[in-house]
Backbone bond lengths (Angstrom), bond angles and torsions (degrees), N, CA, C in turn:
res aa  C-N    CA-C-N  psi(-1)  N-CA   C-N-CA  omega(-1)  CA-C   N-CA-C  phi
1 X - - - 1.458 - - 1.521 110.76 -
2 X 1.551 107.56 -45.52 1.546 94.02 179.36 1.382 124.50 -71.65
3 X 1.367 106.32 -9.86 1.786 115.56 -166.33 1.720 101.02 -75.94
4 X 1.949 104.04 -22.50 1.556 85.04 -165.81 1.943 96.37 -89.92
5 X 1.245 121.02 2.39 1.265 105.97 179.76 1.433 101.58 -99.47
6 X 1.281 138.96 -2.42 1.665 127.73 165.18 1.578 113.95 -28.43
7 X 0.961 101.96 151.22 1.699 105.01 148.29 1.218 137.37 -78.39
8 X 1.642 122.16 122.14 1.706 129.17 -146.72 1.506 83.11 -135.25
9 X 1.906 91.08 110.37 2.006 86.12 172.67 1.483 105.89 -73.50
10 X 1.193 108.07 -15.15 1.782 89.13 -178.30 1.448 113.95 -82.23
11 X 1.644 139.63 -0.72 1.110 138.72 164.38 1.451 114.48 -89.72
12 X 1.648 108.98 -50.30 1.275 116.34 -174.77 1.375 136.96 -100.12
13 X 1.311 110.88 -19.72 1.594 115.66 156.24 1.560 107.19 -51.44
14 X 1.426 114.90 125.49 1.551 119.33 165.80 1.898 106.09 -99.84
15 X 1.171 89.27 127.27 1.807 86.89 172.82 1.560 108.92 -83.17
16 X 1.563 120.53 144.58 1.384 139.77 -170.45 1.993 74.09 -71.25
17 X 1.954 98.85 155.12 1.164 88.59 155.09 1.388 103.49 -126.48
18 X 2.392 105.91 2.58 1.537 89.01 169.92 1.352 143.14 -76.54
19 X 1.552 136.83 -179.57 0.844 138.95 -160.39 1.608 123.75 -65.65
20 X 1.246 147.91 105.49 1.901 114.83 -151.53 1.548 97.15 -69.56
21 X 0.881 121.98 -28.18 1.975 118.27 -177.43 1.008 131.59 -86.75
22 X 1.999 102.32 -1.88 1.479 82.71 -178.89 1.923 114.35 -122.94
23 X 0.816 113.26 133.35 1.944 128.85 169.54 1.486 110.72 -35.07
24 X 1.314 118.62 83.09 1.713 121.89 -177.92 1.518 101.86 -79.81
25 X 1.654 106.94 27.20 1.889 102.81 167.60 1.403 88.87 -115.36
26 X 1.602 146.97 -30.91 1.035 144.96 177.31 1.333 102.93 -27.89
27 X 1.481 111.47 156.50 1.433 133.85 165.05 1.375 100.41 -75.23
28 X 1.708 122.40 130.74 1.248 134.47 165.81 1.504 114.77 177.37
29 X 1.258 121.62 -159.32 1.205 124.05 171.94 1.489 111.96 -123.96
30 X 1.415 116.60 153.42 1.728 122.20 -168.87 1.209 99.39 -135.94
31 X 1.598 133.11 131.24 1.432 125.57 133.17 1.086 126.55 -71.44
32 X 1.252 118.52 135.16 2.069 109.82 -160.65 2.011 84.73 -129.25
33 X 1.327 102.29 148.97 1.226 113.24 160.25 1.064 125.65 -149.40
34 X 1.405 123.37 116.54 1.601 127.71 -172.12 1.323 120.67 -110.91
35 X 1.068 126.17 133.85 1.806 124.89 -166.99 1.635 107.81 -124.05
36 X 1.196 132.52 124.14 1.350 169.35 76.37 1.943 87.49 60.79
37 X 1.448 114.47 115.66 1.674 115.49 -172.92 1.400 91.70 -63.57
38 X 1.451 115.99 161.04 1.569 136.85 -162.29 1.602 108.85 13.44
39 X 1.234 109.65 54.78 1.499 118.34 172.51 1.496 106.33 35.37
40 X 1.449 125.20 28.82 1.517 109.44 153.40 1.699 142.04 -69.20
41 X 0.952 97.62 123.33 1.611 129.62 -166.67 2.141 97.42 -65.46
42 X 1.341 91.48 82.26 1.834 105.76 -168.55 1.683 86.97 -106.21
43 X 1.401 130.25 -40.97 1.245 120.03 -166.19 1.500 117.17 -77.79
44 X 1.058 126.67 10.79 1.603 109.22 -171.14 1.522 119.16 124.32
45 X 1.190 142.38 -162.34 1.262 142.38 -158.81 1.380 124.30 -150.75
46 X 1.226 147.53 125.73 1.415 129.46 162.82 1.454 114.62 -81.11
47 X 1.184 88.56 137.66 2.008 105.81 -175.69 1.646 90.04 -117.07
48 X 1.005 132.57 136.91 1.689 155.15 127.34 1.761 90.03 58.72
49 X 1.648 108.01 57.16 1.449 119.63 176.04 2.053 115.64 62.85
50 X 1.534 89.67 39.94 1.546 81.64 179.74 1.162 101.10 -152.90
51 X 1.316 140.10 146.72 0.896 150.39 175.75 1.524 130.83 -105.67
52 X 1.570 105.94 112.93 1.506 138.27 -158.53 1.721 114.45 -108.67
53 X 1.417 87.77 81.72 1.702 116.74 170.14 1.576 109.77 -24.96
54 X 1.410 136.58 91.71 1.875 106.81 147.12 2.003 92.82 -53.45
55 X 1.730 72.10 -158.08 1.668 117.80 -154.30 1.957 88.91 -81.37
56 X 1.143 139.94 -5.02 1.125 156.61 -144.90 1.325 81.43 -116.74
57 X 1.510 111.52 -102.09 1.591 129.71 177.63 1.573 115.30 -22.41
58 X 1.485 117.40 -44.19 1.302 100.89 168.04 1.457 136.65 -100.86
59 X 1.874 110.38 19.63 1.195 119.11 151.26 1.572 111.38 -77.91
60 X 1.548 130.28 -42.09 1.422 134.09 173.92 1.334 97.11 -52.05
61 X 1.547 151.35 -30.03 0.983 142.90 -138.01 1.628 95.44 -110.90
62 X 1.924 106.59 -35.97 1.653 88.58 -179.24 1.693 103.03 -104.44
63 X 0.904 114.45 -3.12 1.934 117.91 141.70 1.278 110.24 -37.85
64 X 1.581 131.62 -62.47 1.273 121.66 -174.24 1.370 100.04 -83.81
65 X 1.710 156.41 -25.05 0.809 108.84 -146.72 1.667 95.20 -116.01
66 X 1.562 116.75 22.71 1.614 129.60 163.52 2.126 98.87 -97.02
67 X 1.095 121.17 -1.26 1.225 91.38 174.24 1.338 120.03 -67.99
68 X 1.758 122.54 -37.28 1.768 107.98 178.57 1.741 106.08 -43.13
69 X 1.282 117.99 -43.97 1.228 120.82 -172.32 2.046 118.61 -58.50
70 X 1.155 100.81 -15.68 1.306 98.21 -171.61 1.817 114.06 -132.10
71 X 1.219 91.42 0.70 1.451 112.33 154.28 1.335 129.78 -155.05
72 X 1.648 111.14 93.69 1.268 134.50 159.21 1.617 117.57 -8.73
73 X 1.087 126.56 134.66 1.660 124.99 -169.16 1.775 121.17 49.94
74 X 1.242 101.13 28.87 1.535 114.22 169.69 1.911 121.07 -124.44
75 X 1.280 104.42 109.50 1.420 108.76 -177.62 1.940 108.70 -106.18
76 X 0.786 87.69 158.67 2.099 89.75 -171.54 1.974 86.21 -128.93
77 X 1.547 84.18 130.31 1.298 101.98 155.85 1.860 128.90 -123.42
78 X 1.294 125.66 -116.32 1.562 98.43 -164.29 1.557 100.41 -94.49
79 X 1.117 106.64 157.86 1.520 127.94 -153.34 1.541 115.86 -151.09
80 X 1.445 110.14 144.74 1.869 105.32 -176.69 1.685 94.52 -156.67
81 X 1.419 77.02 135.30 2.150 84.80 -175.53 1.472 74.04 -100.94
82 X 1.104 124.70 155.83 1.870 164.16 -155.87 1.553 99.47 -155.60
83 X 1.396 100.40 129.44 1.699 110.64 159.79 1.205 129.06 -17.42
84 X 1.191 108.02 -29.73 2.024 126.44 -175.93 1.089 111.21 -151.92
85 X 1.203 139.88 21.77 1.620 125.23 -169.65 1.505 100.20 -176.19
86 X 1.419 111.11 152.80 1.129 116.90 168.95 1.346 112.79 -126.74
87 X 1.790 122.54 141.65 1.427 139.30 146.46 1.609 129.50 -81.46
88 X 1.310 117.04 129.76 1.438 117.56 170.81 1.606 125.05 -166.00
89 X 1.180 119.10 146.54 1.397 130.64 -173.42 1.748 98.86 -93.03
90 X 1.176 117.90 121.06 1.085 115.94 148.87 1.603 126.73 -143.36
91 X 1.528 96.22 149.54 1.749 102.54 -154.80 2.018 96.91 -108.15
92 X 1.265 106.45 116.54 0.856 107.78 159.03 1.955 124.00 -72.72
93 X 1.067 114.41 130.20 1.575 111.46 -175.66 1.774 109.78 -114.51
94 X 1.360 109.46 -17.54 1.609 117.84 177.63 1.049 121.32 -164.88
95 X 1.579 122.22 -136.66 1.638 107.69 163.89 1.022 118.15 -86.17
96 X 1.400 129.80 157.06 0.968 135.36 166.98 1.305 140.40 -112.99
97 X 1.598 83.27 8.53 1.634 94.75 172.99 1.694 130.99 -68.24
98 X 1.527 113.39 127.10 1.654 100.94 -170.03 1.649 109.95 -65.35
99 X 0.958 89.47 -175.23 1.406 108.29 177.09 1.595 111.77 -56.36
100 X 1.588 122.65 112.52 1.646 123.41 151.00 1.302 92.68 102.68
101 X 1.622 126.79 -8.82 1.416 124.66 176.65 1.186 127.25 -74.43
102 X 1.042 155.83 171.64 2.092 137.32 -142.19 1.348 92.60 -155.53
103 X 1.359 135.35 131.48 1.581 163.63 -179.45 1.730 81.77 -69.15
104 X 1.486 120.91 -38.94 1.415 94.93 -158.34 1.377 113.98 -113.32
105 X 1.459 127.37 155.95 1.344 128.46 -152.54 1.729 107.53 -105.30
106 X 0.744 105.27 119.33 1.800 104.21 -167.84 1.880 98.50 -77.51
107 X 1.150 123.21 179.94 1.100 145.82 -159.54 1.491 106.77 13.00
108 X 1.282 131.99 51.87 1.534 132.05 161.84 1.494 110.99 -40.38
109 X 1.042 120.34 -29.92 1.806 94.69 -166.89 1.364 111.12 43.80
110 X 1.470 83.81 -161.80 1.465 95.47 -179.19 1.716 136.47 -92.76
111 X 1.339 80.28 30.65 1.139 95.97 162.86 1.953 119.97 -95.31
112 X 1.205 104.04 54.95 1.474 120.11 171.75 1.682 115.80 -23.41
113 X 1.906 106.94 -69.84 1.206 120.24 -179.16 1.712 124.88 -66.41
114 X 1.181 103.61 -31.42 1.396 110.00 -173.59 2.083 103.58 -147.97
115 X 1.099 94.04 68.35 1.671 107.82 -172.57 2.161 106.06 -71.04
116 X 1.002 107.81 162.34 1.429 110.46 -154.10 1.546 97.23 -73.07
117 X 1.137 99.93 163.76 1.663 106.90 167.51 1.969 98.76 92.11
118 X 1.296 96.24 164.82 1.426 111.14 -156.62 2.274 89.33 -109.79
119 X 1.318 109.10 85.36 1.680 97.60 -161.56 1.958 108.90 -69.70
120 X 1.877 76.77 129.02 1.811 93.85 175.31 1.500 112.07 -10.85
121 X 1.276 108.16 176.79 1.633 122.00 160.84 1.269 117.57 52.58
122 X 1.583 116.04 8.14 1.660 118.29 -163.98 1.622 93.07 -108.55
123 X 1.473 113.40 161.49 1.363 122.13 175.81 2.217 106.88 -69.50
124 X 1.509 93.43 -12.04 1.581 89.11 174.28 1.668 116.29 -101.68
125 X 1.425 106.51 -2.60 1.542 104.76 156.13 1.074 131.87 -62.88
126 X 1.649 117.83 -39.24 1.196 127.95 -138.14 1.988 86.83 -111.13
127 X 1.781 108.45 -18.64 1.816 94.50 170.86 1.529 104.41 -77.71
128 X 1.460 111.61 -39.50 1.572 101.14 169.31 0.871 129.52 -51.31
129 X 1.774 124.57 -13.97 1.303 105.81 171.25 1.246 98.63 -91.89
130 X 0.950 133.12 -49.39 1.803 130.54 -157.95 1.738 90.54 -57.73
131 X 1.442 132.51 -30.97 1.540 124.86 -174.63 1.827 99.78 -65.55
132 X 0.939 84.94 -52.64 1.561 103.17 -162.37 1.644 95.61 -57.47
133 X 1.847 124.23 -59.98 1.146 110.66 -165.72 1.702 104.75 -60.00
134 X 1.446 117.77 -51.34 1.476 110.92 -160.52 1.621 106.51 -64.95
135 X 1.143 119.07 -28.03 1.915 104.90 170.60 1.207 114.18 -51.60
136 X 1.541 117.51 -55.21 1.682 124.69 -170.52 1.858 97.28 -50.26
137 X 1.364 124.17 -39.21 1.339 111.55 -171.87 0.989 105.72 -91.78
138 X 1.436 138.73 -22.39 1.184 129.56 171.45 1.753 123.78 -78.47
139 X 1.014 115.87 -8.16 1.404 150.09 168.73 2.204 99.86 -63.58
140 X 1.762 89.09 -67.89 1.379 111.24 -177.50 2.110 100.99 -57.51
141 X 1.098 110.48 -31.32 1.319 117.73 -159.96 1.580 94.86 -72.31
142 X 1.420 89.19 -48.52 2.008 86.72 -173.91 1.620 119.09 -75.56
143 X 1.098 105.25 -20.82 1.755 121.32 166.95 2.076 97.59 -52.31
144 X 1.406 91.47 -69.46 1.479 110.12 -162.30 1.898 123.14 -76.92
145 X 1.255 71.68 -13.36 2.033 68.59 -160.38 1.845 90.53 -145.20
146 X 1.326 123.89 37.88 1.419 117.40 -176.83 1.414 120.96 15.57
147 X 1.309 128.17 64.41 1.426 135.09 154.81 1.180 139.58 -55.24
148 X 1.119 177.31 -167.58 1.270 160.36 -161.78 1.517 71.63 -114.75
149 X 1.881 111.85 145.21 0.969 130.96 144.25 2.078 134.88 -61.85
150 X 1.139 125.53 137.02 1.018 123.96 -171.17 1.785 116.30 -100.58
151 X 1.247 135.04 128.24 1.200 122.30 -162.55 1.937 106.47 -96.39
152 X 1.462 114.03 136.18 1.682 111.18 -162.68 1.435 119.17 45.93
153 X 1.359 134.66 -46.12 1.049 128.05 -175.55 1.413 121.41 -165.49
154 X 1.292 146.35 140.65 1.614 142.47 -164.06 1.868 94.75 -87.85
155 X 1.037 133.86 -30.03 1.011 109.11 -177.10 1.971 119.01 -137.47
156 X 1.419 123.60 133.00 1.480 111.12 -166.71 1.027 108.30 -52.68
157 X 1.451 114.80 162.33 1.521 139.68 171.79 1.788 101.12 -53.45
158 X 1.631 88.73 123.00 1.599 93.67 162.86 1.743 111.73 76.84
159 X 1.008 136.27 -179.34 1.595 142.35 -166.10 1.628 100.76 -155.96
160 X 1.137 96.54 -170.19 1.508 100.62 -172.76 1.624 92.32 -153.24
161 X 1.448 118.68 160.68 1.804 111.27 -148.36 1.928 87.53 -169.69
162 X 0.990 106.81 155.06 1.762 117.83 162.50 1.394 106.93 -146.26
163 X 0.886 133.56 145.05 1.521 132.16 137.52 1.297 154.54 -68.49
164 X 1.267 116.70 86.60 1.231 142.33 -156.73 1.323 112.10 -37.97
165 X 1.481 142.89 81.49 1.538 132.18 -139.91 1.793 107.93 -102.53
166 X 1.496 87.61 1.05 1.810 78.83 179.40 1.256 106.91 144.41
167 X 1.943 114.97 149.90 1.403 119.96 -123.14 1.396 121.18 -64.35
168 X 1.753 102.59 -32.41 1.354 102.78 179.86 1.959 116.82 -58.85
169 X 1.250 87.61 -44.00 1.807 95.17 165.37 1.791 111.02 -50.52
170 X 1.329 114.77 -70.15 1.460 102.31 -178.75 1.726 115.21 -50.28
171 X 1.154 112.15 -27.80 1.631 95.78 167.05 1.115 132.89 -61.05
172 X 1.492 118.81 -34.20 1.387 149.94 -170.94 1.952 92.30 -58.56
173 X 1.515 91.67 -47.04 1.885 105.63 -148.41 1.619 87.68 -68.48
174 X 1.640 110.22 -43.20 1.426 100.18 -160.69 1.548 106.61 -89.52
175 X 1.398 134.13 -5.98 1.016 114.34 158.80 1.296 130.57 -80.64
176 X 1.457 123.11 1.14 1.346 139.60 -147.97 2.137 71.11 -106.97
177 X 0.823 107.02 -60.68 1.843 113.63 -159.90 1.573 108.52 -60.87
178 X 1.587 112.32 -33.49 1.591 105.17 167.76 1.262 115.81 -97.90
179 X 1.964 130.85 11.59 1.057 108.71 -156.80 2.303 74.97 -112.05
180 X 1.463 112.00 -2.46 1.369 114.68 -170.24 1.658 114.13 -47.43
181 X 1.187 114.67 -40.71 1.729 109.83 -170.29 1.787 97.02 -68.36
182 X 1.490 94.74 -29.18 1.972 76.26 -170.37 1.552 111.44 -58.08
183 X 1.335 101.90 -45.84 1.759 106.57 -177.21 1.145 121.80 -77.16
184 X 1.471 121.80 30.59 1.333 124.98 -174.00 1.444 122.33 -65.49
185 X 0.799 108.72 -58.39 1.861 132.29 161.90 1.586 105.02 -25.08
186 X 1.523 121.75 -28.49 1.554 121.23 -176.29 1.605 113.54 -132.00
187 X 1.919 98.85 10.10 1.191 86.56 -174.18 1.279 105.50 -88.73
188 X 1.786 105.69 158.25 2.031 112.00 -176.42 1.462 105.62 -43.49
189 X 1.192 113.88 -30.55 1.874 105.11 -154.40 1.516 94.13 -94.12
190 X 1.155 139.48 32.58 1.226 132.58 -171.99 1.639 98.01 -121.54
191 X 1.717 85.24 116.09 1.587 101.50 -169.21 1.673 103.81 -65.55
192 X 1.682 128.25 -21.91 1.408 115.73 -162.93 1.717 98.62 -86.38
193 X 1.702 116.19 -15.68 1.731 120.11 179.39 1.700 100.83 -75.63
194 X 1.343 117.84 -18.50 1.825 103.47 -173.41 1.235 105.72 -107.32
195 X 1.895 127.63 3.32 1.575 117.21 -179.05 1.961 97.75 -93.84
């Protein structure tokens, strides 16, 4: 019993997949994609290549579309909530730190290189918040409006992000993000392609 709770770097080490050189507070654009823990399908459904929001899906939907509002130097471009996962472009233009929030991370230790906390103004502040805000309502949803319950947590550890390096690429990104419900049937995150 105790051998299976050790620590196994080949299970539990997660590899970074960001960039080591580059400033995720910089001004630019990101494709971010976040997926729903054990790929459960809480947002809604595709019907005949389209994708049909519950009451879930269109809280994720005004989650993303209050972030300019709640973080300063953040614009959202095209975007698609998926049965389990979400796609989105977002362009950082400045800081984005809210109001009274601090660039600097208190109790670093020794952790010099990579000190705790997720630092303000970065494109990974601003998914923690959007993670963080849509659980609390989706949390509120299952209290209030019996929603499917979520098991440990509504959404996996961490996101996944690129940097959008230029225009022909952002076209690529945004046709790839509205063309997603059609290819559903083959997309990876589709819990009925991995049973």
């Amino acid at each position: 019993m105790l051998g299976q709770l050790r620590y196994n770097s080949d299970i539990h080490h997660r590899r970074s997949v960001r960039l080591k050189a580059h400033d995720y507070s910089l001004a630019g654009a990101y494709f971010v994609t976040i997926c729903t823990q054990n790929r459960e399908c809480v947002f809604g459904e595709i019907q005949k290549a389209e994708m049909i929001l519950n009451n879930a899906g269109r809280m994720v939907q005004n989650v993303w579309d209050e972030l300019p509002v709640r973080y300063p130097g953040v614009q959202i471009d095209s975007f698609i909530i998926m049965p389990n996962h979400i796609h989105g472009i977002i362009l950082l233009t400045g800081s984005t730190q809210r109001r009274g929030e601090s660039r600097i991370r208190p109790n670093q230790g020794d952790h010099k290189d990579r000190p705790y906390g997720t630092l303000a103004g970065t494109i990974g502040r601003v998914m923690q918040g959007f993670k963080s805000m849509t659980t609390r309502k989706y949390i509120s949803g299952i209290r209030d409006n019996g929603w499917p319950p979520f098991e440990k947590r509504l959404w996996q550890r961490n996101y996944y992000e690129r940097v959008v390096r230029d225009d022909s690429e952002m076209h690529r990104v945004r046709e790839y993000i509205t063309g997603n419900p059609a290819g559903w049937l083959e997309d990876e995150e589709n819990p009925v392609r991995h049973s």
